[in-house]
Structures are given as C-alpha cells and as structure tokens.
C-alpha positions in Angstrom: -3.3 30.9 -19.0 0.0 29.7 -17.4 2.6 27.5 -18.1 0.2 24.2 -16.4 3.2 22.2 -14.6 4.3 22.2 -10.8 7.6 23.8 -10.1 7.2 26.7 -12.6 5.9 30.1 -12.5 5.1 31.8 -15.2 6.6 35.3 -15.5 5.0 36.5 -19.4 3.5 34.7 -22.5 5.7 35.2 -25.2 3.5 33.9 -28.2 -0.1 32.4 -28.4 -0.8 30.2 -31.8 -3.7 28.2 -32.7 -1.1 25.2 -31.9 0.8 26.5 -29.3 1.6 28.9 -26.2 5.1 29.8 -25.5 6.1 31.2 -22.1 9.0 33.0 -20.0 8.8 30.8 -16.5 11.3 30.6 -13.9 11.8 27.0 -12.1 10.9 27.1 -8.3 13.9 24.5 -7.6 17.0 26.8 -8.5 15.5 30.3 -10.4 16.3 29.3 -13.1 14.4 31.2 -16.3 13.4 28.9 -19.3 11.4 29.2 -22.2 7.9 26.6 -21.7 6.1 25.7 -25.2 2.6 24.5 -24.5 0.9 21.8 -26.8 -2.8 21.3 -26.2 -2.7 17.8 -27.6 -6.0 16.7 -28.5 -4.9 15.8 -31.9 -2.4 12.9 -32.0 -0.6 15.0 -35.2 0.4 17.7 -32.5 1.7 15.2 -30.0 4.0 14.1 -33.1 5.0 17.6 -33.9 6.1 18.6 -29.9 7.8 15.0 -29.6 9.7 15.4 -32.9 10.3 19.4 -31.7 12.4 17.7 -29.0 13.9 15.1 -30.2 15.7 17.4 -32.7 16.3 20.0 -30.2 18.0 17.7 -27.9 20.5 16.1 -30.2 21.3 19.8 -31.4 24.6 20.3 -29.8 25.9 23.6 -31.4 27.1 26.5 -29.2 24.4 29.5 -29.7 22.0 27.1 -30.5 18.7 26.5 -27.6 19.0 23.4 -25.9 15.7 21.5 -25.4 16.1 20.5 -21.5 12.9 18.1 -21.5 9.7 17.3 -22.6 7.0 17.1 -20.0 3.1 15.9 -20.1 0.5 17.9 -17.8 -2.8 16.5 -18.3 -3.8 16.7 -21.9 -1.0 19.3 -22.7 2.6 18.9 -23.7 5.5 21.0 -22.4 8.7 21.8 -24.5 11.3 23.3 -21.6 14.0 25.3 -23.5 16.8 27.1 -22.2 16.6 30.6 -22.3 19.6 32.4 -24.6 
C-alpha cells in the first residue's frame, strides 16, 4: 500500500489499524516530509471521525503541537496531511 494521492511519495508506513494507515511521504512540489493518515471510508462513522480529526487539528494553534495541513479525498479513501515534528 501507499499513501493513494498524486504529488506524494511514500517513503515508510508508520502504523496500519483496522481504521487507518499512517505514512511518512515527502510532497513532490517542494520535498517536503509529512505524516499522511489514510481512512478507507466505506463506513460514513469513519468519514466523521477523519473530518472531526481535522477540524480539531487545524484550530490547534499551540507551538509543539502537529498542525493538520489539509484533509484530502482519493477515491473512497480519506487523507489527514500532518506536519511532520
């Protein structure tokens, strides 16, 4: 498996859980390394759960703490792009 969106290459999985896939991957456009969560969403309940993931991520604005940089569909899976720390 990989992390499934254009403009990424994955460089390791991290984590594999029955609900999600969590990757190192470095973004084509600058080199940038991130962190990539994968949702399969099949069940509407883990479509919540990722969308809720970054909505509390993203208003998090504490120094130390990971910034969630977007949330991004591919096909039926979900993407949580973190910054690295």
């Amino acid at each position: 498996m990989a992390v499934p969106l254009q403009g990424y290459t994955t460089i390791r999985l991290l984590r594999s859980s029955s609900r999600a896939r969590v990757y190192e991957a470095r973004r084509e456009s600058d080199g940038e390394v991130v962190i990539a969560k994968v949702f399969d969403v099949a069940d509407p309940a883990i479509e919540a759960r990722a969308e809720h993931e970054f909505q509390l991520l993203h208003r998090v604005d504490v120094e130390g703490a990971v910034r969630a940089l977007a949330l991004e569909r591919a096909g039926d899976q979900l993407v949580l792009l973190l910054e690295r720390v």
